[in-house]
C-alpha positions as protocol buffer text, in pm:
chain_id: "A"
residue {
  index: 1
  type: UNK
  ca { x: -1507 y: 11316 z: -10751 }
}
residue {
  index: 2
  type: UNK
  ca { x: -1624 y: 11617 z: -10924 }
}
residue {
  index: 3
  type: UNK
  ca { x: -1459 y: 11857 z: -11065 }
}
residue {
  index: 4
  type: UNK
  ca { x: -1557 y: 12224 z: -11184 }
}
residue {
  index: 5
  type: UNK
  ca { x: -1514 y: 12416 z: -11530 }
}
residue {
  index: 6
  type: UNK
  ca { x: -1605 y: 12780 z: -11523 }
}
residue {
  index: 7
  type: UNK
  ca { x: -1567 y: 12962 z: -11871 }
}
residue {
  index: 8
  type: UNK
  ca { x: -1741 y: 13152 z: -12103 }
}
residue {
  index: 9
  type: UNK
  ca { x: -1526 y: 12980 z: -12387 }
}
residue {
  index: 10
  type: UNK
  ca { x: -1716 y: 12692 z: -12533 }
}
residue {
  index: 11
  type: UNK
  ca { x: -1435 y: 12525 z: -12726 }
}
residue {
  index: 12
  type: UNK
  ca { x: -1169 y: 12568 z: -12390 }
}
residue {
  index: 13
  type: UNK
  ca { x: -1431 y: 12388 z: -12197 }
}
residue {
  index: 14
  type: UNK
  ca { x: -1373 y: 12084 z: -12453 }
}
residue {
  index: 15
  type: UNK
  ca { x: -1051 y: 12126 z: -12463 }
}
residue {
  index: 16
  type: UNK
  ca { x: -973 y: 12107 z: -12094 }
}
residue {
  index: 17
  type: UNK
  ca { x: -1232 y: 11866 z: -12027 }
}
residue {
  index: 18
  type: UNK
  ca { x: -1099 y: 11604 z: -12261 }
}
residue {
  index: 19
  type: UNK
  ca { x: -747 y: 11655 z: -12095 }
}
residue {
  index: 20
  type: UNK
  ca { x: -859 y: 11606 z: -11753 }
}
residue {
  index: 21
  type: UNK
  ca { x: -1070 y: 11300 z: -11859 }
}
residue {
  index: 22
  type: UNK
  ca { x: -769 y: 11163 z: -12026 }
}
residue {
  index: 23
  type: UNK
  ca { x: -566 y: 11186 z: -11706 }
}
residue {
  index: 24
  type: UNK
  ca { x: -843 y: 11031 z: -11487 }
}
residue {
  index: 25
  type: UNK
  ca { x: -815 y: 10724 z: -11783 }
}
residue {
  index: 26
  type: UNK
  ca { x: -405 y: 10742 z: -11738 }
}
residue {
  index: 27
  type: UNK
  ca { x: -460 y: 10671 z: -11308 }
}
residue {
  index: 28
  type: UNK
  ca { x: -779 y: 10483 z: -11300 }
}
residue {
  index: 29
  type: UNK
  ca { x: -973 y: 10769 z: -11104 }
}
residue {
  index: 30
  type: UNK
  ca { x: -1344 y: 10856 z: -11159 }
}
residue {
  index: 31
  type: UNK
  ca { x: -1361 y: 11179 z: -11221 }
}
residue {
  index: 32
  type: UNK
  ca { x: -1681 y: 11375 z: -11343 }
}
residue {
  index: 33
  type: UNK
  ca { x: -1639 y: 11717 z: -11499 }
}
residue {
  index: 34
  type: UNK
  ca { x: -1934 y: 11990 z: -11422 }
}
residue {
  index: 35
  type: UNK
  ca { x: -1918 y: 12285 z: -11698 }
}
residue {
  index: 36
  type: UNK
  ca { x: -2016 y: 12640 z: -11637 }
}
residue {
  index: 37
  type: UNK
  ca { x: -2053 y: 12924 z: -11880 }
}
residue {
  index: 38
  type: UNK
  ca { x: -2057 y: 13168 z: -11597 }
}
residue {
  index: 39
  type: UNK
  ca { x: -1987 y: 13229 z: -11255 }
}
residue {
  index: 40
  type: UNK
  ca { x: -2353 y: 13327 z: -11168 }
}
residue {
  index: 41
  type: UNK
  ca { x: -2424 y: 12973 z: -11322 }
}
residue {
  index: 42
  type: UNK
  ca { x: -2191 y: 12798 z: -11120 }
}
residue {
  index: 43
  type: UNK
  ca { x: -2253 y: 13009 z: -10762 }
}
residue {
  index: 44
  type: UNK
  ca { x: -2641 y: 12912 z: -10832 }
}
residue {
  index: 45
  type: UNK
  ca { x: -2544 y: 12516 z: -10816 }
}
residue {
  index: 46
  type: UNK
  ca { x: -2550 y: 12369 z: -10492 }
}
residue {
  index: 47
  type: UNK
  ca { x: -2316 y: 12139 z: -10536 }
}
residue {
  index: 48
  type: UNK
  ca { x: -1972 y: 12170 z: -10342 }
}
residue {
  index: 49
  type: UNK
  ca { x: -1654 y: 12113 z: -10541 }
}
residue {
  index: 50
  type: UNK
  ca { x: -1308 y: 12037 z: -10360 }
}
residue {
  index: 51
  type: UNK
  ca { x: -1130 y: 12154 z: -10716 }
}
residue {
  index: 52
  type: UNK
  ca { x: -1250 y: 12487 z: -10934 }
}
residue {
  index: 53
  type: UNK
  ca { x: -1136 y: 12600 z: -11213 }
}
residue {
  index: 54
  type: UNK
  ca { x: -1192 y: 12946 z: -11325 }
}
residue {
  index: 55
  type: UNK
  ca { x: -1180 y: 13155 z: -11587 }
}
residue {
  index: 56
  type: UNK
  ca { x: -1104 y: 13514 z: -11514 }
}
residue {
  index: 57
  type: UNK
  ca { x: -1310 y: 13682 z: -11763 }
}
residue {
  index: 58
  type: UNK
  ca { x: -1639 y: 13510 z: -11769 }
}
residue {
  index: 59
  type: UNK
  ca { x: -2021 y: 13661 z: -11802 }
}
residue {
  index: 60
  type: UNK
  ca { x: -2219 y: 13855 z: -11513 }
}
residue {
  index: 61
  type: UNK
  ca { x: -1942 y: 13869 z: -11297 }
}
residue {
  index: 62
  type: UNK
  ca { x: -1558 y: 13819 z: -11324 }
}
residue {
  index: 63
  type: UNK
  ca { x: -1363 y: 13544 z: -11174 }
}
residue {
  index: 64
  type: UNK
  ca { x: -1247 y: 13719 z: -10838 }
}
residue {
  index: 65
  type: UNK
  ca { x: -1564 y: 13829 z: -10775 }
}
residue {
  index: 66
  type: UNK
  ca { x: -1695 y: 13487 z: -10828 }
}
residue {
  index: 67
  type: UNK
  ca { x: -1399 y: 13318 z: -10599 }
}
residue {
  index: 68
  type: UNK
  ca { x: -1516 y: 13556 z: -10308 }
}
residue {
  index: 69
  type: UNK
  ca { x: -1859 y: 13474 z: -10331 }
}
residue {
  index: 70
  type: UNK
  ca { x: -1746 y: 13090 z: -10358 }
}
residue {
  index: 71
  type: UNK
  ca { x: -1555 y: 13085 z: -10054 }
}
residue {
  index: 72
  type: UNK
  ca { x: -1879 y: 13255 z: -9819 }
}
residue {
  index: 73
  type: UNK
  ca { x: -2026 y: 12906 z: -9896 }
}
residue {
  index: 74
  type: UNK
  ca { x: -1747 y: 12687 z: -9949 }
}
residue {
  index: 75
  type: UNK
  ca { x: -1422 y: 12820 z: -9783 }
}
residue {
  index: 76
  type: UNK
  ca { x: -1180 y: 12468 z: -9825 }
}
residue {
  index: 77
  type: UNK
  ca { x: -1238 y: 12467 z: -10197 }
}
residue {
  index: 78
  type: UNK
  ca { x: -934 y: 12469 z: -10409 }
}
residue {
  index: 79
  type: UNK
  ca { x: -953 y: 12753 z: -10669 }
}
residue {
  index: 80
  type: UNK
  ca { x: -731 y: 12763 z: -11002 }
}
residue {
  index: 81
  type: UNK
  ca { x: -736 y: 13087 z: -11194 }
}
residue {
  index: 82
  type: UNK
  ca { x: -726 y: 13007 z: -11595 }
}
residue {
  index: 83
  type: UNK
  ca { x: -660 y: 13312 z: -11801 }
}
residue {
  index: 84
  type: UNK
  ca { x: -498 y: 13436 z: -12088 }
}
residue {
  index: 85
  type: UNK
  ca { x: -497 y: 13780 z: -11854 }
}
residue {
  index: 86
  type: UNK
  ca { x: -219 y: 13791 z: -11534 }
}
residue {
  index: 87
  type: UNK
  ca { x: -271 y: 14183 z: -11441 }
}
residue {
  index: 88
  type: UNK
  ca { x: -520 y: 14026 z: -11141 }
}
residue {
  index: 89
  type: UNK
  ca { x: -256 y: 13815 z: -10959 }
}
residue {
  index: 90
  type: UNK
  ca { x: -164 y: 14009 z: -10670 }
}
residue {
  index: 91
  type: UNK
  ca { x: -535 y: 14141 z: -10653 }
}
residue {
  index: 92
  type: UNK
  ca { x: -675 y: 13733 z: -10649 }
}
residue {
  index: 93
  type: UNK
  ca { x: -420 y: 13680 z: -10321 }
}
residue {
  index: 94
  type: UNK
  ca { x: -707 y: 13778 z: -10109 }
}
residue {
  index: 95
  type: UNK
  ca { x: -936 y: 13494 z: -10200 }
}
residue {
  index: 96
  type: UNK
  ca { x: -651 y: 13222 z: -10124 }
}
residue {
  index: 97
  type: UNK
  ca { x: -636 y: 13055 z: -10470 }
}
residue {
  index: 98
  type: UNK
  ca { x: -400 y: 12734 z: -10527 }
}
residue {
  index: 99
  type: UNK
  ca { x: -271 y: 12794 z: -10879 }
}
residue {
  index: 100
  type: UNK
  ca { x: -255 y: 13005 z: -11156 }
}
residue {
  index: 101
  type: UNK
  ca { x: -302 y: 12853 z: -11519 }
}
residue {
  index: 102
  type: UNK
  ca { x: -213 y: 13056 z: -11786 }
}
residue {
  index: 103
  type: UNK
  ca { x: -375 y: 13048 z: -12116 }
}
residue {
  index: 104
  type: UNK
  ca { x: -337 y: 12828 z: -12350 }
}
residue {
  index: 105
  type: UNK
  ca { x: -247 y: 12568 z: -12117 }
}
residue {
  index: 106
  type: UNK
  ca { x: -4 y: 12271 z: -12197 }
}
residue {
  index: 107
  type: UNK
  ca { x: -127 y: 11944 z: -12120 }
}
residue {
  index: 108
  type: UNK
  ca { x: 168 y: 11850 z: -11868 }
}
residue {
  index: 109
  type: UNK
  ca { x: 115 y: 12169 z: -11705 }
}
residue {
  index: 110
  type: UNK
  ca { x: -222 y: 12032 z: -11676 }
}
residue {
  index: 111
  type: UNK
  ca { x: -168 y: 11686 z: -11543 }
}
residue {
  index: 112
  type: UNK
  ca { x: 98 y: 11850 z: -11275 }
}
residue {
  index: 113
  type: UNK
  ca { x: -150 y: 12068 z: -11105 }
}
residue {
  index: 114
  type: UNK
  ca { x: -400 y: 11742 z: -11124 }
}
residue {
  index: 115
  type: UNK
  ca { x: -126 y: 11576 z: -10979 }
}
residue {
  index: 116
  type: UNK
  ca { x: -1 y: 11790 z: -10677 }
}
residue {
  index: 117
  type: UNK
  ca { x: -392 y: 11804 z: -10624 }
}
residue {
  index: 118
  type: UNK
  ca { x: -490 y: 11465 z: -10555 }
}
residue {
  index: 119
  type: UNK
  ca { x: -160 y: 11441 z: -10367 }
}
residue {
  index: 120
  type: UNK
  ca { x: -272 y: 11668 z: -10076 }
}
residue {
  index: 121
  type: UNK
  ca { x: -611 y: 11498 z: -10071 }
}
residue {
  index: 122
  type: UNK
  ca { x: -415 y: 11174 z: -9993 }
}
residue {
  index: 123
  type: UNK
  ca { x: -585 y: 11141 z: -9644 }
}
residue {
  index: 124
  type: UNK
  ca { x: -959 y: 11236 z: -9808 }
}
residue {
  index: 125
  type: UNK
  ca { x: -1115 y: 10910 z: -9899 }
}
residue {
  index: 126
  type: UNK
  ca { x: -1481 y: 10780 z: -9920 }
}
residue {
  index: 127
  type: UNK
  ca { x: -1723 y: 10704 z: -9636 }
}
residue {
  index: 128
  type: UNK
  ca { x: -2048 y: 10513 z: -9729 }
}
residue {
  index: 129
  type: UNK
  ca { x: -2289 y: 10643 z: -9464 }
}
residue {
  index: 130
  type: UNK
  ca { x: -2637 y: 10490 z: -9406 }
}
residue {
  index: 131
  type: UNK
  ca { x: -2841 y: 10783 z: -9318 }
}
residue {
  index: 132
  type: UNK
  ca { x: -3211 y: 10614 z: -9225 }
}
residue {
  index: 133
  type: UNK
  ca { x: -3337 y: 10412 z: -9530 }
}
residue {
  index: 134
  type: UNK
  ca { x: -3075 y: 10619 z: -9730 }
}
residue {
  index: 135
  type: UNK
  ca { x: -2702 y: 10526 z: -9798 }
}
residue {
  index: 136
  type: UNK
  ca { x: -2444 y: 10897 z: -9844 }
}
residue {
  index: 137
  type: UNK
  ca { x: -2121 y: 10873 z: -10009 }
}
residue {
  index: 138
  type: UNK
  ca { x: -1908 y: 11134 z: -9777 }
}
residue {
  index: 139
  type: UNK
  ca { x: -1528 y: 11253 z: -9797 }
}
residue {
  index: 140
  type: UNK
  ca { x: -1352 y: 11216 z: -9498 }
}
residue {
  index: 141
  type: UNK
  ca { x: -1277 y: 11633 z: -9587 }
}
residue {
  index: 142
  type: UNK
  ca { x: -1615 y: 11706 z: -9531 }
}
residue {
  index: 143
  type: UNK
  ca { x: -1647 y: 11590 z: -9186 }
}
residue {
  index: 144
  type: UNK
  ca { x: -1646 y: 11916 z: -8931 }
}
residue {
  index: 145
  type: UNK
  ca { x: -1685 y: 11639 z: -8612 }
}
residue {
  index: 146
  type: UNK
  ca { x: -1877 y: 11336 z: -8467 }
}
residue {
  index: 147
  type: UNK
  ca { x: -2100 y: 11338 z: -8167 }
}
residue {
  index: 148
  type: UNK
  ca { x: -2183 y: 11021 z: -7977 }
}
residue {
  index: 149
  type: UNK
  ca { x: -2562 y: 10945 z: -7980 }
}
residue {
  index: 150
  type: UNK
  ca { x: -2615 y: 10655 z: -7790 }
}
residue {
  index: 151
  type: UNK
  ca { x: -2493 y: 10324 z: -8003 }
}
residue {
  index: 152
  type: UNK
  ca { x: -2551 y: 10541 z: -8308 }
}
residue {
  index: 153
  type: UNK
  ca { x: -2346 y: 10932 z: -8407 }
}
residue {
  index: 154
  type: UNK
  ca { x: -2398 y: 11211 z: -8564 }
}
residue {
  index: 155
  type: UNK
  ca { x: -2192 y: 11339 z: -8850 }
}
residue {
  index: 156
  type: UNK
  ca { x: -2169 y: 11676 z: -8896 }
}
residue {
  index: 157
  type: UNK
  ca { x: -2102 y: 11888 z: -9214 }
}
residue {
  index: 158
  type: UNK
  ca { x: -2091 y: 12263 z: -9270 }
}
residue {
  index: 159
  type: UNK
  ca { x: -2459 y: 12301 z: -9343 }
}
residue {
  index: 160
  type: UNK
  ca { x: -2618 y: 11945 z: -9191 }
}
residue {
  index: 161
  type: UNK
  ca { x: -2607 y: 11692 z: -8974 }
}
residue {
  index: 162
  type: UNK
  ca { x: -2657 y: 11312 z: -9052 }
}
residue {
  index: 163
  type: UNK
  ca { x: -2758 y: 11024 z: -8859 }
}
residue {
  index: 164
  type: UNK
  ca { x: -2547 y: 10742 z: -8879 }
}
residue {
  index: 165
  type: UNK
  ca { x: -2612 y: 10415 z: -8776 }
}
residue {
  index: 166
  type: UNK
  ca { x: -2299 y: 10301 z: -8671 }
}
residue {
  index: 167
  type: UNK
  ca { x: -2109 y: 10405 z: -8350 }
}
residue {
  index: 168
  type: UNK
  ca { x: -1873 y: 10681 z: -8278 }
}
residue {
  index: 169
  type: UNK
  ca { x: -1579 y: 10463 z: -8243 }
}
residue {
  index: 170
  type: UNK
  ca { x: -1669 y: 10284 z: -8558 }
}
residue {
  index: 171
  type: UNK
  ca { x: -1673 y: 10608 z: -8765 }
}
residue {
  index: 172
  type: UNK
  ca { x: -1372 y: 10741 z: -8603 }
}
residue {
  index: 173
  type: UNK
  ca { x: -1148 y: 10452 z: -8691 }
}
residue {
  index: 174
  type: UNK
  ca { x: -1217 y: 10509 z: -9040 }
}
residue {
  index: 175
  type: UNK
  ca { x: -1106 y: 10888 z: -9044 }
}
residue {
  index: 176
  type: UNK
  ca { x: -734 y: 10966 z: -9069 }
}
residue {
  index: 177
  type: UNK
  ca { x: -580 y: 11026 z: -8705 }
}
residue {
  index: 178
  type: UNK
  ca { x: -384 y: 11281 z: -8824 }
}
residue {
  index: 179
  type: UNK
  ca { x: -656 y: 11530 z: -8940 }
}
residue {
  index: 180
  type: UNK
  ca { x: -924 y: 11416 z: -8621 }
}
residue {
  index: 181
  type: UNK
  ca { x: -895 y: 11435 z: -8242 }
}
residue {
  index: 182
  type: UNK
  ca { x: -1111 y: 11282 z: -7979 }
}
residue {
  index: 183
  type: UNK
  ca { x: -1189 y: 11607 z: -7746 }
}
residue {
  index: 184
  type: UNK
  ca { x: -1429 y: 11459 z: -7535 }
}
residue {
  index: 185
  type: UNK
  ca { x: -1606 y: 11136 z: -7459 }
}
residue {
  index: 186
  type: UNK
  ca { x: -1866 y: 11245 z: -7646 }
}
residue {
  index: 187
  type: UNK
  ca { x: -1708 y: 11464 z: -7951 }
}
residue {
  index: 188
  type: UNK
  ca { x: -1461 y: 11404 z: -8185 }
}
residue {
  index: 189
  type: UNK
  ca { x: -1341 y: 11713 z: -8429 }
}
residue {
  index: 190
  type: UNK
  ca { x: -1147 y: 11791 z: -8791 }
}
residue {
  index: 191
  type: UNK
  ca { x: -835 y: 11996 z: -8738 }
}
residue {
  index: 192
  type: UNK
  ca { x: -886 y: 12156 z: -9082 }
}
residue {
  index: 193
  type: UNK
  ca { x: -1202 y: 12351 z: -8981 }
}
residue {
  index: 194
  type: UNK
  ca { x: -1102 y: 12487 z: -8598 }
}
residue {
  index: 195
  type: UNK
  ca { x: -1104 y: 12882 z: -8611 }
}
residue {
  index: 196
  type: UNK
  ca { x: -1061 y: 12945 z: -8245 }
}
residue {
  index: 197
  type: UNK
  ca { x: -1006 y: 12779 z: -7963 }
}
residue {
  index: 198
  type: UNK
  ca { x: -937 y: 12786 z: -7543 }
}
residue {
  index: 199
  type: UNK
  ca { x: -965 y: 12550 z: -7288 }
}
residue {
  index: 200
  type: UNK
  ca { x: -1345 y: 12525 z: -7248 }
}
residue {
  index: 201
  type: UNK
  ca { x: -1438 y: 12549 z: -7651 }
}
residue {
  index: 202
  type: UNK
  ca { x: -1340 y: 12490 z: -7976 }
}
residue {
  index: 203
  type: UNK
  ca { x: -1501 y: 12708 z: -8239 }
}
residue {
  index: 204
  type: UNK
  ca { x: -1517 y: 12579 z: -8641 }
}
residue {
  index: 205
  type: UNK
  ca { x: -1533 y: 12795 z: -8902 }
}
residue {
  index: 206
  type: UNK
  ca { x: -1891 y: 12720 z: -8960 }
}
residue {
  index: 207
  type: UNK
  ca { x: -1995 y: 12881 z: -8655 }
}
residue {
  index: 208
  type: UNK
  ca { x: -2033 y: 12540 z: -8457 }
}
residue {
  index: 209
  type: UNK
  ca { x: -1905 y: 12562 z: -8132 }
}
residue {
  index: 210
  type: UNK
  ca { x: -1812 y: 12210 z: -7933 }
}
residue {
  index: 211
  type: UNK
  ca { x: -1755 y: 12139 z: -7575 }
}
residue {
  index: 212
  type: UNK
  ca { x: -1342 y: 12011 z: -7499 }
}
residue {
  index: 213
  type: UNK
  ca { x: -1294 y: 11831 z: -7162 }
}
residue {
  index: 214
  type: UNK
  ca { x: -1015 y: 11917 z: -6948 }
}
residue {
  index: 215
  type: UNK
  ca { x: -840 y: 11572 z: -6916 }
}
residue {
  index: 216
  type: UNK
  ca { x: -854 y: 11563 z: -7338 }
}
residue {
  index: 217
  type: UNK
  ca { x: -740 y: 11918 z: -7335 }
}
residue {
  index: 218
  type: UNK
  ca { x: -371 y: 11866 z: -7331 }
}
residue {
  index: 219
  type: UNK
  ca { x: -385 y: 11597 z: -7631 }
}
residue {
  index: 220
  type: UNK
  ca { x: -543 y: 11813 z: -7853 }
}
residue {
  index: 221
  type: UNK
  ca { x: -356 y: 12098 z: -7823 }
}
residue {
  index: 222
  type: UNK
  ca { x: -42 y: 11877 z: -7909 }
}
residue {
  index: 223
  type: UNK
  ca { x: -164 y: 11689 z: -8152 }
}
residue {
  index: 224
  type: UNK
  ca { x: -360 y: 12042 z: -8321 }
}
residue {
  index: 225
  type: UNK
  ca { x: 39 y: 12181 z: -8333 }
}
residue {
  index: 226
  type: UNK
  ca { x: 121 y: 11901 z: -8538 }
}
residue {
  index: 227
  type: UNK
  ca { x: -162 y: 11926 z: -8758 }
}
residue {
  index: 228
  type: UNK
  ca { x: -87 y: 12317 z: -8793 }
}
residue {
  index: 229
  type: UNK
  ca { x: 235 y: 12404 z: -8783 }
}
residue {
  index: 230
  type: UNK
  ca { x: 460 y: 12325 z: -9051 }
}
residue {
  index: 231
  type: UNK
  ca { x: 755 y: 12028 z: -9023 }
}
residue {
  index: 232
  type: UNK
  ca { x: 1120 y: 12136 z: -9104 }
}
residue {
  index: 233
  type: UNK
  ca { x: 1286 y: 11866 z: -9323 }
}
């Protein structure tokens, strides 16, 4: 997976760079690290990055105003804040960011937000897709839903569709059950990206909206509760 480095300090991209590379060494993971000197830089890439992190004080624009333009195009995007500076804490709350990493950062601080990280991505895994003559590595994450097309589907993502060759069935037996529901015979959709919904519709947050049949309607709204609301222990 990739990960992205957003700051105007040269040597604290090294620094944090090695680190991170050392831990993907220490758990076997492939890991690439994508440096940015700015957040105009990094909002001009297209790629889109599950992990970010970001310094506060960088060129062009500062790091909130960089997080809110980063979430228009890429809301499930886990953003870290890394700054010597704290007086923006409260302010950052409304761009939803997963950690704070004060400067300069210990490498066991480090390797526990790394950690808790790739913990709650436990049920995003690889899908190789073949897409025409083409073959697309895809997260299960960035999945918004399946549509049946004949004896081949269509996977769609926030900004595309692609055209896999296998079934619907096929691709939905590969997905974790407890993040995808069947809602008709035809559709099948991610819990993580559902906005809205009533008993004719379900809306995702990329403006898609999807058909739910009445006889699937009581399944998904059980199994959505689940998904949503939080377990006592």
């Amino acid at each position: 997976m990739r990960i992205a480095l957003c700051d105007s300090d040269i040597e604290c991209i090294r620094k944090h760079k090695q680190m991170i590379y050392k831990y993907a060494n220490n758990h076997r993971m492939e890991i690439v690290v994508d440096e940015y000197r700015s957040g105009t830089e990094l909002l001009a890439c297209r790629r889109s990055y599950a992990l970010v992190i970001l310094e506060y004080r960088t060129n062009t624009l500062n790091g909130l105003e960089t997080a809110a333009l980063l979430r228009k195009s890429n809301n499930s995007c886990k953003i870290v804040f890394l700054s010597a500076y704290t007086g923006f804490i409260f302010e950052s709350f409304k761009v939803n960011p997963y950690r704070f990493l004060v400067k300069p950062i210990d490498e066991k601080i480090l390797f526990k937000l790394l950690d808790d990280f790739f913990e709650t991505r436990a049920d995003d895994r690889p899908l190789w897709i073949k897409d025409g003559d083409d073959t697309v590595c895809l997260n299960t994450n960035d999945i918004f839903y399946l549509e049946a097309d004949n004896k081949h589907c269509i996977i769609g993502l926030r900004n595309k569709k692609i055209h896999c060759r296998k079934t619907m069935a096929h691709v939905y037996d590969e997905l974790p059950k407890n993040h995808f529901c069947k809602i008709n015979r035809a559709y099948v959709v991610n819990f993580k990206y559902i906005s809205e919904y009533n008993s004719d519709e379900i809306r995702l947050d990329n403006g898609t909206g999807l058909h739910i049949s009445r006889s699937y309607y009581k399944s998904f709204k059980n199994e959505f509760r689940s998904f949503a609301e939080p377990q006592e222990l």
